[in-house]
C-alpha atoms as an extended CHARMM CRD file, in Angstrom:
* protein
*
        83  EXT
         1         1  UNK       CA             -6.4880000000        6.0230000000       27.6500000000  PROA      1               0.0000000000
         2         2  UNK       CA             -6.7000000000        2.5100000000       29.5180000000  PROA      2               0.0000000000
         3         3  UNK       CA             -4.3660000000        1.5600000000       32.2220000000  PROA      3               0.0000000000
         4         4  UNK       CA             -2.4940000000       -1.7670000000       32.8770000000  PROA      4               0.0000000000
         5         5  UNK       CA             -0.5190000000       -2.7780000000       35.3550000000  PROA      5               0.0000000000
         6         6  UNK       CA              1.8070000000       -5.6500000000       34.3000000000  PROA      6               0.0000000000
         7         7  UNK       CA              4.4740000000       -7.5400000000       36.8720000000  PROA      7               0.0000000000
         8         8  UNK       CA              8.6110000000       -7.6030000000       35.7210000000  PROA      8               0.0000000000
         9         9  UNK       CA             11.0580000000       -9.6620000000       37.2180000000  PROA      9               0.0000000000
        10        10  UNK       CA             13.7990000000       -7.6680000000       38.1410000000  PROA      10              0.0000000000
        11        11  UNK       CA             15.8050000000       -8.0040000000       35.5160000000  PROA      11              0.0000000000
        12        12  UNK       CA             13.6510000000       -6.8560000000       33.1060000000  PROA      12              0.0000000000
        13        13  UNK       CA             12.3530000000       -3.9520000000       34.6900000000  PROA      13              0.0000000000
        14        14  UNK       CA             15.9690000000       -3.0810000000       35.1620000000  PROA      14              0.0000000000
        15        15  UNK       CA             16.3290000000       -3.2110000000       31.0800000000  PROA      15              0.0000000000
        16        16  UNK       CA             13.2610000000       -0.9230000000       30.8280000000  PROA      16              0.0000000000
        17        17  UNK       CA             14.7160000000        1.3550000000       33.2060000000  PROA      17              0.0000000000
        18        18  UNK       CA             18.0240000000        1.8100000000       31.1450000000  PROA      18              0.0000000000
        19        19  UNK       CA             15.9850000000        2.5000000000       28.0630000000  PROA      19              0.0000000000
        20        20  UNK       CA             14.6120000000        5.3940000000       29.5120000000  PROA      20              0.0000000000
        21        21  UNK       CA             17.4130000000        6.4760000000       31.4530000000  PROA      21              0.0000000000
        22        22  UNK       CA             19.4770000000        6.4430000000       28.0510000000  PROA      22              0.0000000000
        23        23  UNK       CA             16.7690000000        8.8370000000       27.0180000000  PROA      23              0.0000000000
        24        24  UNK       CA             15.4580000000        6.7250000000       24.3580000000  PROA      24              0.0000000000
        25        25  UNK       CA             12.2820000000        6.8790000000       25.8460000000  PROA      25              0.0000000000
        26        26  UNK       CA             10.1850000000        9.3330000000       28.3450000000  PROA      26              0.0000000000
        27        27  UNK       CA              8.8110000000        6.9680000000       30.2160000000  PROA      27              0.0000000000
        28        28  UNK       CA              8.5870000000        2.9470000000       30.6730000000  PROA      28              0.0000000000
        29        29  UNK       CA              5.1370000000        3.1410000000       29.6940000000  PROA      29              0.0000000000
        30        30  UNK       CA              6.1370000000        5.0680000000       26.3260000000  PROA      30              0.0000000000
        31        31  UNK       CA              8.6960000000        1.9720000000       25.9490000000  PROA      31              0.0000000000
        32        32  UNK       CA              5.9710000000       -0.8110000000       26.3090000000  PROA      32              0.0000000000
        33        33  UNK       CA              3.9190000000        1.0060000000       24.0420000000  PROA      33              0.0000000000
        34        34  UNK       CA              6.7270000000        0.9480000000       21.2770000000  PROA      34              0.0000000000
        35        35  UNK       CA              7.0100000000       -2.2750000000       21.8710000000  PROA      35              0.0000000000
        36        36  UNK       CA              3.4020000000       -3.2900000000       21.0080000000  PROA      36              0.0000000000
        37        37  UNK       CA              3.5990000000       -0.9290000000       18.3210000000  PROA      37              0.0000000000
        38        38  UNK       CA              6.8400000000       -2.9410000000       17.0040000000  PROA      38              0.0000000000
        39        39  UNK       CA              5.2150000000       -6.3610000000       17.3420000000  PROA      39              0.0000000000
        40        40  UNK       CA              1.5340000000       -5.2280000000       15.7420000000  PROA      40              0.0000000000
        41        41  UNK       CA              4.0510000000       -4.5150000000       12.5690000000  PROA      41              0.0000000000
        42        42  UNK       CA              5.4770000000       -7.6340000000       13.0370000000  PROA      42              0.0000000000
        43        43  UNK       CA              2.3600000000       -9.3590000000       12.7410000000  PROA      43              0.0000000000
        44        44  UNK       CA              0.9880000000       -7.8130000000       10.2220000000  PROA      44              0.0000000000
        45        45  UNK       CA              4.3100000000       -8.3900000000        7.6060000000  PROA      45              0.0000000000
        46        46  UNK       CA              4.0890000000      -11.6470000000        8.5810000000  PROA      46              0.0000000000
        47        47  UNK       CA              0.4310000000      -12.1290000000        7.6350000000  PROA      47              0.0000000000
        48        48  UNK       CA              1.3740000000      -10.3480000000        4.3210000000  PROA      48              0.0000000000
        49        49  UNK       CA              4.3370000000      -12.7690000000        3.5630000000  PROA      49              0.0000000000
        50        50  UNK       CA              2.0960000000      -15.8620000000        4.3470000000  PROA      50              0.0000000000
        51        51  UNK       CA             -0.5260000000      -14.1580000000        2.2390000000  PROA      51              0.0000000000
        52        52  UNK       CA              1.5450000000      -13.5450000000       -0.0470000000  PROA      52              0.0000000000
        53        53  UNK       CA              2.9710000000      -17.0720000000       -0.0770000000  PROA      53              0.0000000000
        54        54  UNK       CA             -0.0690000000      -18.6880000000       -0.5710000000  PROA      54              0.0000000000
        55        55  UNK       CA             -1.0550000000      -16.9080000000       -3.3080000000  PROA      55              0.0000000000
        56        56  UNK       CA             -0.1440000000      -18.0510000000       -7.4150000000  PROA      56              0.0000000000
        57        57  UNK       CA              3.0810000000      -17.1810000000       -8.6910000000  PROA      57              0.0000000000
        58        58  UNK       CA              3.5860000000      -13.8190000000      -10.4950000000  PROA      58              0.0000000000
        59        59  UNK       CA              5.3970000000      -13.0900000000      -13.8630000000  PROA      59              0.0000000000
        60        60  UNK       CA              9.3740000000      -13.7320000000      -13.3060000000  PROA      60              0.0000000000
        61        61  UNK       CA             11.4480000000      -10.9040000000      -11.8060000000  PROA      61              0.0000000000
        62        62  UNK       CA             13.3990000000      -10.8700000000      -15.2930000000  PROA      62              0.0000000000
        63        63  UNK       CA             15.2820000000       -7.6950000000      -16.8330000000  PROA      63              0.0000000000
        64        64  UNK       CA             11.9000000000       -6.7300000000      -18.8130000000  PROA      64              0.0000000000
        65        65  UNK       CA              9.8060000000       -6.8870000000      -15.5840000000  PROA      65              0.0000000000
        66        66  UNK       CA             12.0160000000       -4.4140000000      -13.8290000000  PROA      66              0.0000000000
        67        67  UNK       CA             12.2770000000       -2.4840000000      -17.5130000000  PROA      67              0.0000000000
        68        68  UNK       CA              8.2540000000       -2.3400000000      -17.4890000000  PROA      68              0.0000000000
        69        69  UNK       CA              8.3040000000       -1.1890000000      -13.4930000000  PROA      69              0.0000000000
        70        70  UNK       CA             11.1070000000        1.9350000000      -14.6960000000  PROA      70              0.0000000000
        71        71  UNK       CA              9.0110000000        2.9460000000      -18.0250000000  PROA      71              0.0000000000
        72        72  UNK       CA              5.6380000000        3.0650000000      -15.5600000000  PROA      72              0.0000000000
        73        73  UNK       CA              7.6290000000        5.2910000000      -12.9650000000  PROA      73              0.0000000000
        74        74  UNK       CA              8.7970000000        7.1670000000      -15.3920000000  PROA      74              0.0000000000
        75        75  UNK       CA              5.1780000000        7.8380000000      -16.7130000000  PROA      75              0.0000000000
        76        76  UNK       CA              3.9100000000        8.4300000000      -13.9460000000  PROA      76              0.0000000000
        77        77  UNK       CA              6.8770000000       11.3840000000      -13.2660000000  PROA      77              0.0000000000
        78        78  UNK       CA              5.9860000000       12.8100000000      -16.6290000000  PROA      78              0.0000000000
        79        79  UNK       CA              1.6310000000       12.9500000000      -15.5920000000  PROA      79              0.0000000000
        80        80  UNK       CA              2.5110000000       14.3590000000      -12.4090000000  PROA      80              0.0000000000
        81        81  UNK       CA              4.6880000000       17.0580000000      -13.8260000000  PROA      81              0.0000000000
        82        82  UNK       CA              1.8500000000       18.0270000000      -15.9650000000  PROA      82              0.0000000000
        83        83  UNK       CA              0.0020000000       19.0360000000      -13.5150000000  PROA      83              0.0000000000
């Protein structure tokens, strides 16, 4: 594992230091890491929504769409049931 060493005013090292201290965290290091881990996931939902904004429209969200969507889950129950 890399190491970084990264400057905080003093209020904000403060904040990290109550996040640990309320035990949410072990250390401030396992805090920044969530953090990154938080905004990665971020990222990549928000290149999914542009992608899928940019892409053509799908069939309407109507009563038989969602109809279709239960009869293939409930397929799909009865296959895996089979074995």
């Amino acid at each position: 594992m890399s190491t970084m060493n990264i400057s905080l005013p003093d209020a904000l090292k403060s904040f990290v230091d109550e996040q640990v201290d309320q035990g949410c965290y072990g250390t401030s290091s396992e805090y920044v890491r969530e953090l990154i881990r938080k905004d990665q996931d971020r990222l990549q939902l928000r290149a999914l929504l542009l992608a899928g904004a940019a892409s053509a429209p799908a069939a309407p969200a109507d009563p038989a769409y969602f109809e279709g969507l239960r009869d293939r889950v409930r397929k799909a129950a009865k296959d895996s049931a089979r074995g």
